[in-house]
VEXDREN-2710 file (C-alpha; in Angstrom, 1 decimal):
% VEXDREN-2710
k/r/px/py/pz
1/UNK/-8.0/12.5/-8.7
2/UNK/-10.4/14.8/-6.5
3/UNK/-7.6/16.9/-4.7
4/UNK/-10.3/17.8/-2.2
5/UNK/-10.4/16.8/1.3
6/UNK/-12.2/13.1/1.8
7/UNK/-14.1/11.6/4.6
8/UNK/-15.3/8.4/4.5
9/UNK/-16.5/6.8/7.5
10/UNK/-19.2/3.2/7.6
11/UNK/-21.7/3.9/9.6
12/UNK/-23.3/7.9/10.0
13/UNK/-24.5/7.1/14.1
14/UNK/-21.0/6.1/14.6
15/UNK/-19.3/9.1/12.8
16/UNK/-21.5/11.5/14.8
17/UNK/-19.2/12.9/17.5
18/UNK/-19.8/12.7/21.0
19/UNK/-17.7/14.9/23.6
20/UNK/-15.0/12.2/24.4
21/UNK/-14.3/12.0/21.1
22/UNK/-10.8/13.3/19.2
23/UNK/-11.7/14.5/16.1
24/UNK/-9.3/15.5/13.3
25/UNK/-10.3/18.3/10.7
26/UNK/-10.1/17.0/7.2
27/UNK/-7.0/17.7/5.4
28/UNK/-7.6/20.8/3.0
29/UNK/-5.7/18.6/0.2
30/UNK/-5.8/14.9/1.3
31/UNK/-7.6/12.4/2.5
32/UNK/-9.4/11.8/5.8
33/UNK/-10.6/7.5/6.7
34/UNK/-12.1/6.2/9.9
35/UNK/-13.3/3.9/12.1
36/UNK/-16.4/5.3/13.2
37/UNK/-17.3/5.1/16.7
38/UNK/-17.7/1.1/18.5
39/UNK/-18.2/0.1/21.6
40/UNK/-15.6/-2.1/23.8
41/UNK/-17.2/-4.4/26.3
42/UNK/-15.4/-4.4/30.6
43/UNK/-13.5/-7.3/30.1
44/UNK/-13.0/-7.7/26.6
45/UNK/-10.7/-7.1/23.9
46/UNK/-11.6/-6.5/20.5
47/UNK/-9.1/-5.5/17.1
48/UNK/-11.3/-4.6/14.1
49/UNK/-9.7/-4.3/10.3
50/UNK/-11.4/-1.5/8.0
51/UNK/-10.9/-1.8/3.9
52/UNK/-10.6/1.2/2.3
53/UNK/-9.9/2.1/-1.5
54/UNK/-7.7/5.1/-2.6
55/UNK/-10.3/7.2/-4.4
56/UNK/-9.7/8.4/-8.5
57/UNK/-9.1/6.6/-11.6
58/UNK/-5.7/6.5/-14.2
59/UNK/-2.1/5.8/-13.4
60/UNK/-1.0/8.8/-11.5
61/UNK/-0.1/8.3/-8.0
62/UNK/-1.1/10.7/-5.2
63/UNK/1.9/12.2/-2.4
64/UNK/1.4/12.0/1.0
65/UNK/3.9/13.9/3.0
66/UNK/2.3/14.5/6.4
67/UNK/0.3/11.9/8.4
68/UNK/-1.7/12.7/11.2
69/UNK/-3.6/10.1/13.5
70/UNK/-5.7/10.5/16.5
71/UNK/-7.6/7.9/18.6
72/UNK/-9.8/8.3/21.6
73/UNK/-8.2/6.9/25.0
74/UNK/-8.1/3.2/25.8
75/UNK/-6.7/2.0/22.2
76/UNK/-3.7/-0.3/22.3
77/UNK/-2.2/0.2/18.8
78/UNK/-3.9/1.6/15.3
79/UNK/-1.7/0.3/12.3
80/UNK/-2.6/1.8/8.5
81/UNK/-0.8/-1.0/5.9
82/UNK/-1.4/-1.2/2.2
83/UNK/-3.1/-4.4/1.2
84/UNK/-1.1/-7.0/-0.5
85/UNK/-1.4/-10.5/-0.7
86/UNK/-4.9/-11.9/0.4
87/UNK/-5.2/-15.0/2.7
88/UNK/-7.9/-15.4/4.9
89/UNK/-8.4/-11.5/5.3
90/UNK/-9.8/-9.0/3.1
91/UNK/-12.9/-6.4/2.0
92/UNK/-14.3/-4.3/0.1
93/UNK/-14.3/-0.6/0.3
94/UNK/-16.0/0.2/3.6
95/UNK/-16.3/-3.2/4.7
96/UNK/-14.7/-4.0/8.4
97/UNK/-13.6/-7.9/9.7
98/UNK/-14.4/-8.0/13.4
99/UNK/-11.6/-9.9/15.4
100/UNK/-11.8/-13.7/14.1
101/UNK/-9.2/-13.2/11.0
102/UNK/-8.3/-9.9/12.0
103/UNK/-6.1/-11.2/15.2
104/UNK/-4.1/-13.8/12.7
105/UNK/-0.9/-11.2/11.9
106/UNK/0.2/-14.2/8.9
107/UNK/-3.0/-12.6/7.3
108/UNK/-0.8/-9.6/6.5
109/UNK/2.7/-10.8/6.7
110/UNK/3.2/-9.0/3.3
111/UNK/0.8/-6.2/3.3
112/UNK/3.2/-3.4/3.8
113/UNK/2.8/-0.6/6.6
114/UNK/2.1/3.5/5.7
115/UNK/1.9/3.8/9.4
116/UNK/1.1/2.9/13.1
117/UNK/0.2/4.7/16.9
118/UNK/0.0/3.7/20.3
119/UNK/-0.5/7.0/21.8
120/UNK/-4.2/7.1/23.1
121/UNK/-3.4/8.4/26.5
122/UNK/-5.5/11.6/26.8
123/UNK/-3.7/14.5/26.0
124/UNK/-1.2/12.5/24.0
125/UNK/-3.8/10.9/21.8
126/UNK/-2.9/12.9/18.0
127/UNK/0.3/12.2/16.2
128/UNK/1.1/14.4/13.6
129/UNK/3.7/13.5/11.3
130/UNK/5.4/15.6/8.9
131/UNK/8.6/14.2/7.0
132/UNK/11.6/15.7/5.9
133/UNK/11.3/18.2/2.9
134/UNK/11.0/16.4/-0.7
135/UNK/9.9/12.2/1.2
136/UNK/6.6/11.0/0.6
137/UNK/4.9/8.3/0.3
138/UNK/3.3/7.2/-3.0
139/UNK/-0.4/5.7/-3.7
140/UNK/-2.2/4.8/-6.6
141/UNK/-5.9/5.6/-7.6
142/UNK/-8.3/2.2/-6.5
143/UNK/-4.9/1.1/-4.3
144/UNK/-6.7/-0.6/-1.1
145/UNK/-5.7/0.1/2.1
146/UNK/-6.3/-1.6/5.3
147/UNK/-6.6/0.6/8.7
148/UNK/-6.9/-1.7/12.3
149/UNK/-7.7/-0.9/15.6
150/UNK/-7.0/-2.5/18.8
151/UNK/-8.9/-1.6/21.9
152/UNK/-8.7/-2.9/25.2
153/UNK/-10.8/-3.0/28.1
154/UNK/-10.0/-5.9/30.5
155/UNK/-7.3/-5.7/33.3
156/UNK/-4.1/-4.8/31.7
157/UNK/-5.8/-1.8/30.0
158/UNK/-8.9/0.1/30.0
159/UNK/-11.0/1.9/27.5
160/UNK/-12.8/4.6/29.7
161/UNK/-15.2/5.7/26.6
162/UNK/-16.2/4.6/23.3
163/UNK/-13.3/3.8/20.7
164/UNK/-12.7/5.9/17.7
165/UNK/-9.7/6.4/15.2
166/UNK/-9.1/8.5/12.3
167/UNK/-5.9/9.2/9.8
168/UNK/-5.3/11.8/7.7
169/UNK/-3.2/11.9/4.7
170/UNK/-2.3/15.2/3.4
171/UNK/-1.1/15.8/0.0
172/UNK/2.1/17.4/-1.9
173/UNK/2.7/18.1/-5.2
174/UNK/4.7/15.2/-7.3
175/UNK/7.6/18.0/-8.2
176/UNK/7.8/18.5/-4.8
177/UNK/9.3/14.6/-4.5
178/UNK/12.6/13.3/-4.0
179/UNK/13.0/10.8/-2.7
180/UNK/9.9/7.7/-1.5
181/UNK/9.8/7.2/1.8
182/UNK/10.2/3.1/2.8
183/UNK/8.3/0.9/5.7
184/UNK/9.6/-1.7/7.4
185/UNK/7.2/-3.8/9.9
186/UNK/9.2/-6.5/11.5
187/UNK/7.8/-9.4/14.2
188/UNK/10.2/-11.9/16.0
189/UNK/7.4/-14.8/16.5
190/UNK/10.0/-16.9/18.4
191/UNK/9.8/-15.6/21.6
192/UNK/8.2/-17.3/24.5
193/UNK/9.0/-16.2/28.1
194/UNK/7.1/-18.4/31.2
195/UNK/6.4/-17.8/34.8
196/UNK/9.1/-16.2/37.0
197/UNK/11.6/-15.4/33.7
198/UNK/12.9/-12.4/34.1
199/UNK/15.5/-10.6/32.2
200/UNK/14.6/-12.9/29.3
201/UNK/15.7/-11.4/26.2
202/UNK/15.4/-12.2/22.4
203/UNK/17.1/-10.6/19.2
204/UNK/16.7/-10.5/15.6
205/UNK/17.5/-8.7/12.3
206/UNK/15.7/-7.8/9.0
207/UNK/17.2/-6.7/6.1
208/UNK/15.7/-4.0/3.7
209/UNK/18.2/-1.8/2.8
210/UNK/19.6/-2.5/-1.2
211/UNK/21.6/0.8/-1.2
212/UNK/22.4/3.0/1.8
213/UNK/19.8/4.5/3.5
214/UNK/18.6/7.0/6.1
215/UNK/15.9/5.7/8.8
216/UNK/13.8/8.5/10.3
217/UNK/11.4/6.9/12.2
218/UNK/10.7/4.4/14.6
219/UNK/8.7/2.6/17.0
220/UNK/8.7/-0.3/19.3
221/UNK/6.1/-2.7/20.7
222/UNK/5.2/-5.4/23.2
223/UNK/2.8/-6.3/25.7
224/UNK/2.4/-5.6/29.7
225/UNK/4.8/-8.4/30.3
226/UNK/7.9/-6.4/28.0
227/UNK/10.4/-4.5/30.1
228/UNK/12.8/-3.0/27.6
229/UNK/12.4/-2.6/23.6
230/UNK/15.5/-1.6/21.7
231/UNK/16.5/-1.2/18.0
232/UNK/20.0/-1.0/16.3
233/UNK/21.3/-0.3/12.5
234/UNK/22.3/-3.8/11.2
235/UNK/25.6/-4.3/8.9
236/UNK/25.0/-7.7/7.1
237/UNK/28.3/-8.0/5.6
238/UNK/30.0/-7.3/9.0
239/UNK/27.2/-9.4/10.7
240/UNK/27.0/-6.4/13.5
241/UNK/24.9/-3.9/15.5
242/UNK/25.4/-0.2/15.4
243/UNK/24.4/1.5/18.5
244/UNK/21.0/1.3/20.0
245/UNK/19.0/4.9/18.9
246/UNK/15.4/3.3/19.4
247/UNK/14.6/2.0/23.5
248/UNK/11.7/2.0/25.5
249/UNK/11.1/0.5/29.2
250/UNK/7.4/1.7/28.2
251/UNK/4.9/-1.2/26.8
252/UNK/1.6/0.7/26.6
253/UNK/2.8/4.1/25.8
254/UNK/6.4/3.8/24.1
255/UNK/7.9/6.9/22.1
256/UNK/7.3/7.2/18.6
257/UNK/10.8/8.8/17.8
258/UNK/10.5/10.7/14.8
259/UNK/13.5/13.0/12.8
260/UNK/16.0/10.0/13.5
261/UNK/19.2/10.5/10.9
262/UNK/20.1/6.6/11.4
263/UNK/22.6/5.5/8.3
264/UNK/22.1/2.1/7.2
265/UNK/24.7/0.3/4.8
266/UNK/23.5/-1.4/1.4
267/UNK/22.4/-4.7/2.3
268/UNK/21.7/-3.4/5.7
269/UNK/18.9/-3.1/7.9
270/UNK/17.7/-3.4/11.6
271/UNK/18.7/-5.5/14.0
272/UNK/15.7/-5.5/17.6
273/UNK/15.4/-6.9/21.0
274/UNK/13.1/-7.6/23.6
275/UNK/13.5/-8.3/27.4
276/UNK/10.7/-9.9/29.2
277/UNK/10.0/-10.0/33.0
278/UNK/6.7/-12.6/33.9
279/UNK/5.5/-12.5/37.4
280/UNK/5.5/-16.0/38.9
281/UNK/2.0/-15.6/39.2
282/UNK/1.3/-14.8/35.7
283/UNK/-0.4/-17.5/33.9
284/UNK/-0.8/-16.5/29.8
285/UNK/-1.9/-19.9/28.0
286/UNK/-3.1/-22.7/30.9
287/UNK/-1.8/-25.1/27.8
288/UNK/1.8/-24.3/27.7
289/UNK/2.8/-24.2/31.1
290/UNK/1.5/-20.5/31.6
291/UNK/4.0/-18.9/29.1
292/UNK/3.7/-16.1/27.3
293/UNK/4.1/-16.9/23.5
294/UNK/3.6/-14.7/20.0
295/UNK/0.1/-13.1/19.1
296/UNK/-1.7/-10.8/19.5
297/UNK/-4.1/-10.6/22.3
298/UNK/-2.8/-8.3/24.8
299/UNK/-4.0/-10.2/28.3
300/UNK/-2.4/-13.4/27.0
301/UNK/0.1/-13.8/24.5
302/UNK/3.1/-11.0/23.5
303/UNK/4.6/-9.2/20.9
304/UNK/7.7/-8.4/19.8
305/UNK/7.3/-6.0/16.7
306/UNK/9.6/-3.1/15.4
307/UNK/7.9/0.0/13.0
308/UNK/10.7/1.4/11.0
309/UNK/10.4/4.6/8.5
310/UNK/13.6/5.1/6.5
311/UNK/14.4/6.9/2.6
312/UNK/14.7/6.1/0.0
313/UNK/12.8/3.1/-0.4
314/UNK/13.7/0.1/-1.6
315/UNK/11.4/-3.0/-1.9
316/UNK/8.6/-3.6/0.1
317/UNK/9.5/-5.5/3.3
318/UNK/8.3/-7.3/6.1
319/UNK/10.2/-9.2/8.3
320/UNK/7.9/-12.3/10.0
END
């Protein structure tokens, strides 16, 4: 494989940066994928999947041991997963699904994460990510991946310019490896809080750990009407929580904690809960009652989705 820096972008108007823009240097050794530039409508929301393939040919995998992302201000979340089973959702290399089947999460309820951001405020809006000495994340020549970005620009949040995200991955040598670095993305699709709730909380586990492990990274996320976020270690054969080392009272800019040492137990995982507080004025979906069920549009439904990063990596899991 071409050890060079890549850049592959769909459209050259949209790649052609304008002031507002964050741009992110190519990697020197890496890869470099993104969006382009689009425009998001006042009043509108808009989440937009882009295919990409892992350039090079044969059977040796590429290391990635540093991630950086940046997005311009006003995005809601960027997520980077590997594509895996194909429903209703897919492309070819460069190709990008405009909301429809992109919204519809069941789409990629197996397609396994490399990594998300929600930092977009200005100032905040690069996260550069470099993991512990000897973890890295594995990828194959012709491997697809899929990166999506959510923008919003209605009344909950606003996207004061044009919306742009990039990713880059940067490279390290394979003797340089020791251990894989795992994913977990994990959705509790069973919550559903109405009109004048408050406090309303719900809590769930997923299980990913098939020998003890070491989670390094996590992040939390839910919509305006989310008032606390909080994840725990999970012992399955004790059936209990360790203590909380992931919370956030934040729903449109919560931490990304990074350099976590969180021990998990074989057969372990996660354990995560939300807490919900919904005006009595607040009216989500006129044909439930005005509550506030799973999906993913920001001005009317929530979320309730934990990003885990842990070593070494067992099977690839998603918890839906």
């Amino acid at each position: 494989m071409d050890q060079r820096g890549l850049a592959l972008c769909l459209f050259a108007a949209a790649c052609t940066p304008v002031p507002d823009d964050v741009i992110l240097p190519p990697p020197s050794k890496g890869l470099q994928f993104t969006t382009g530039a689009f425009e998001v409508a006042g009043g509108s929301e808009t989440q937009r999947c882009y295919f990409f393939t892992i350039p090079g040919a044969g059977a040796d995998p590429v290391w990635v041991n540093r991630i950086t992302l940046a997005q311009n201000t006003g995005s809601h979340h960027f997520n980077v997963f590997r594509v895996a089973t194909i429903k209703a959702l897919d492309g070819k290399d460069g190709d990008v699904v405009i909301d429809g089947e992109c919204f519809k999460s069941g789409n990629w309820a197996d397609w396994p994460l490399i990594i998300n951001s929600q930092n977009s405020e200005a100032g905040k809006n690069v996260v550069d990510w470099t993991l512990p000495s000897g973890v890295a994340q594995r990828f194959m020549p012709g491997e697809k991946i899929m990166l999506q970005s959510h923008y919003v620009n209605a009344s909950t949040q606003k996207t004061p310019g044009r919306a742009r995200a990039s990713v880059n991955f940067h490279y390290i040598e394979k003797s340089d490896v020791i251990a894989e670095l795992g994913t977990v993305f994990a959705t509790n699709q069973q919550i559903r809080s109405c009109p004048g709730d408050r406090d309303k909380m719900f809590e769930t586990t997923c299980r990913f750990a098939k020998r003890p492990a070491t989670i390094i990274g996590a992040n939390g996320h839910f919509h305006s009407r989310g008032k606390k976020f909080e994840i725990m270690s999970y012992d399955s054969v004790k059936h209990e929580n360790g203590p909380v080392f992931y919370s956030s009272t934040s729903w449109d800019d919560p931490p990304f904690l990074r350099d976590l040492k969180v021990n998990v137990p074989e057969q372990g995982g996660i354990a995560w809960r939300c807490t919900f507080d919904v005006p009595a004025d607040t009216c989500c979906d006129k044909e439930d009652s005005c509550c506030c069920s799973f999906g993913g549009k920001v001005e009317t439904q929530e979320h309730c989705n934990a990003f885990v990063y842990y070593y070494p990596k067992s099977d690839n899991v998603n918890c839906f």
